[in-house]
C-alpha positions in Angstrom: 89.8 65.3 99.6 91.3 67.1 96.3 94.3 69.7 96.7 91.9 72.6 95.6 89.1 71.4 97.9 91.5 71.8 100.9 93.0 75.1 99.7 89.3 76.3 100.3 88.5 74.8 103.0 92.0 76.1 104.3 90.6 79.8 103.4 88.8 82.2 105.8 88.8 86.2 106.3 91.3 86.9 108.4 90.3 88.9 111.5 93.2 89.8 113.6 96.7 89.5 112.0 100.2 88.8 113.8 101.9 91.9 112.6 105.2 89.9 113.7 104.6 87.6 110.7 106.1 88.6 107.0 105.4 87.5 103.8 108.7 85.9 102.1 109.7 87.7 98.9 110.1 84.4 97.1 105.9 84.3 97.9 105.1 87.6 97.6 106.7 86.7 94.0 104.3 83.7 92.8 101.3 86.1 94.6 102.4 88.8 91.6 102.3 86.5 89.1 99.2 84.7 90.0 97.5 87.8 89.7 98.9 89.0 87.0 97.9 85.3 84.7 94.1 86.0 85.9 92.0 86.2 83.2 89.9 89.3 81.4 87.4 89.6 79.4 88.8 89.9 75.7 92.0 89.9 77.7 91.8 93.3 78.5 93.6 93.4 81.9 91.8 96.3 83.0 93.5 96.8 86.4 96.1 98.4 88.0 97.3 96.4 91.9 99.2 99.0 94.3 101.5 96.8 96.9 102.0 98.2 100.3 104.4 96.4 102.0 106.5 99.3 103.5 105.1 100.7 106.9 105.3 103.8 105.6 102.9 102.7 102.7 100.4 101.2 105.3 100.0 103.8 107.2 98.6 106.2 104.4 96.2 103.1 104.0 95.9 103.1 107.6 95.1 106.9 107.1 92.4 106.8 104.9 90.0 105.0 107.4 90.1 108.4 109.1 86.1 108.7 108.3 84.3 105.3 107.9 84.9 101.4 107.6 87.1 102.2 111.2 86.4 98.3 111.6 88.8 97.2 109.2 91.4 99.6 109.7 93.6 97.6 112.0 94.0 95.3 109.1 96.1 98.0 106.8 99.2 98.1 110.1 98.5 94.4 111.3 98.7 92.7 108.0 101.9 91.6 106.1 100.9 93.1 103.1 97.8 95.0 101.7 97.3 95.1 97.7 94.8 97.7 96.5 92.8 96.4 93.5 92.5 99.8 90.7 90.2 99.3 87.8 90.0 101.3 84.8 86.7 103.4 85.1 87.2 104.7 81.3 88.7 101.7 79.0 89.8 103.0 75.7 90.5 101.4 72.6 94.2 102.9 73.0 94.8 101.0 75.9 93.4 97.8 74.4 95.4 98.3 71.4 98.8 98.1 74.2 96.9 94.3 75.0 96.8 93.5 71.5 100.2 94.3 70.9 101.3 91.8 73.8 99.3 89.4 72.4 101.5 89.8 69.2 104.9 90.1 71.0 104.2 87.2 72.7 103.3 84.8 69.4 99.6 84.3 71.0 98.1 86.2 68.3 99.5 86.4 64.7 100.8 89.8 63.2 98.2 89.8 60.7 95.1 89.4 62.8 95.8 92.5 64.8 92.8 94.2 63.4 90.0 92.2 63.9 91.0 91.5 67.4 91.5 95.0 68.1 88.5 96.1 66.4 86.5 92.7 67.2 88.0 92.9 70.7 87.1 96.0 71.7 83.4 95.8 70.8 82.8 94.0 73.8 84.1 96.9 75.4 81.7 99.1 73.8 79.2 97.3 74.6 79.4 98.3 78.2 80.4 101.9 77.8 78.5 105.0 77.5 78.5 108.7 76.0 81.0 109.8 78.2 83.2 106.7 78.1 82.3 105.3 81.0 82.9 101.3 81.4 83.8 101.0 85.0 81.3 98.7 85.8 82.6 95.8 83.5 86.0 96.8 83.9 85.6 96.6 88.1 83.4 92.9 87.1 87.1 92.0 85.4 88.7 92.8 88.6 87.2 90.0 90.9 88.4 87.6 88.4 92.1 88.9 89.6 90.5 89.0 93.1 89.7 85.6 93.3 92.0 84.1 92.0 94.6 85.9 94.5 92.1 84.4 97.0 93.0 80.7 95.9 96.9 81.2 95.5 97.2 82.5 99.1 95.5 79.8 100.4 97.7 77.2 98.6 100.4 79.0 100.4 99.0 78.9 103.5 98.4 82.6 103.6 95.6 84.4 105.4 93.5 86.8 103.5 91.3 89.6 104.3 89.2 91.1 101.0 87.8 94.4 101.9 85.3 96.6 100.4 84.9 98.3 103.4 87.4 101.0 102.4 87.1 104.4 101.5 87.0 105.0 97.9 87.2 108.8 97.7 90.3 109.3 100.4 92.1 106.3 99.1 91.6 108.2 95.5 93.3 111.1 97.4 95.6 109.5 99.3 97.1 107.3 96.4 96.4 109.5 93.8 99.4 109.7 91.9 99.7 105.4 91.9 96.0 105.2 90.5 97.1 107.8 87.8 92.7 107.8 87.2 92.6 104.1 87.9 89.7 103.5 91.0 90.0 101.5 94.3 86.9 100.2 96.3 88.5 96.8 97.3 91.6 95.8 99.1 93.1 93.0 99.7 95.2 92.3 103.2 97.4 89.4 103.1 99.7 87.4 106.3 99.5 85.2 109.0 96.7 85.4 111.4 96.9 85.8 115.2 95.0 82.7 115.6 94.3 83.1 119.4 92.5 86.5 119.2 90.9 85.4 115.3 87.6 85.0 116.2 86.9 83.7 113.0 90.1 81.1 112.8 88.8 76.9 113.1 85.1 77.7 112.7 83.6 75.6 110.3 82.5 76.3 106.9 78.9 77.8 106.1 77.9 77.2 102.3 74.5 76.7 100.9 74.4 72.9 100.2 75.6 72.0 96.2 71.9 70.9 95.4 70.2 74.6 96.2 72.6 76.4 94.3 73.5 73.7 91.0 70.7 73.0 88.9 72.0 69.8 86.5 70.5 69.0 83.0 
């Protein structure tokens, strides 16, 4: 069986975490960086990710279940670490023009083509945005990429993972409001070791639709 085919098979959602269990730095490090290398549309990195590793930081998670999604609320104490996933509801050209300049900076894109990929860039962008500069819906879209691909890095480390969007949008916005700085949250992602004797979840097989009703070849 390939490497990445095990990494999946590896993954599950976590259901009860060994809160006696940390994340090393050294990992919590490469998960950073893996999420940071996802990829964007026009490479527009829409996101913000707010890590709560301090118990002091999981509690106001903690606190923001105080209404629904109570389910899931052990999670934000339990866990090792929680990241909360931010898009960009209102994507301007100003901020693209920041991603445009990295792209310089970093020799991807020569000096001289700065305009059309600002301008060419960005049209995606308004493609998906309306009167009021509204694009939250593509910009949230480029934040599964990131999601996912966090998915796949913890599993190669052999790191449990609970994604959540049963959390509460409007008091996280609250709660946090000064991190998001107008960026939204309506998915977290906890992250550890699970508890493997009270994970209900932990050993069951896999249950995918087989490869030949979902892949149609031609």
């Amino acid at each position: 069986m390939h490497d990445i085919i095990k990494d999946l098979n590896f993954r599950y959602t976590v259901k009860q975490y060994d809160s006696s269990k940390r994340i090393t730095s050294e990992k919590i490090a490469i998960i950073k960086e893996a999420i940071r290398m996802s990829a964007s549309s026009i490479n527009s990195q829409p996101w913000k990710f707010i890590l709560l590793e301090s118990e002091e930081a999981k509690q106001r998670f903690h606190d923001t279940f105080a209404i629904k999604f109570q389910f899931n609320q052990h999670h934000a104490l339990e866990a090792s670490h929680v990241i909360l996933f931010a898009y960009d509801p209102k994507f301007t050209k100003e901020r693209y023009g920041h991603c445009v300049d990295i792209e310089v900076e970093s020799g991807h894109l020569p000096a001289d083509m700065y305009d059309n990929m600002l301008n060419g860039g960005y049209s995606f962008a308004e493609l998906n945005t309306d009167e009021d500069g509204f694009n939250g819906h593509w910009t949230k879209a480029q934040l599964y990429l990131a999601l996912g691909n966090a998915l796949h890095t913890l599993a190669r480390l052999e790191i449990g993972s609970t994604p959540m969007e049963g959390v509460d949008a409007e008091l996280i916005s609250k709660e946090f409001e000064q991190e998001l700085d107008g960026y939204v949250c309506e998915v977290a992602l906890a992250m550890g070791y699970p508890k493997q004797e009270e994970d209900y979840n932990h050993g069951l097989p896999k249950a995918r639709l087989p490869i030949d009703e979902i892949f149609i070849e031609l």
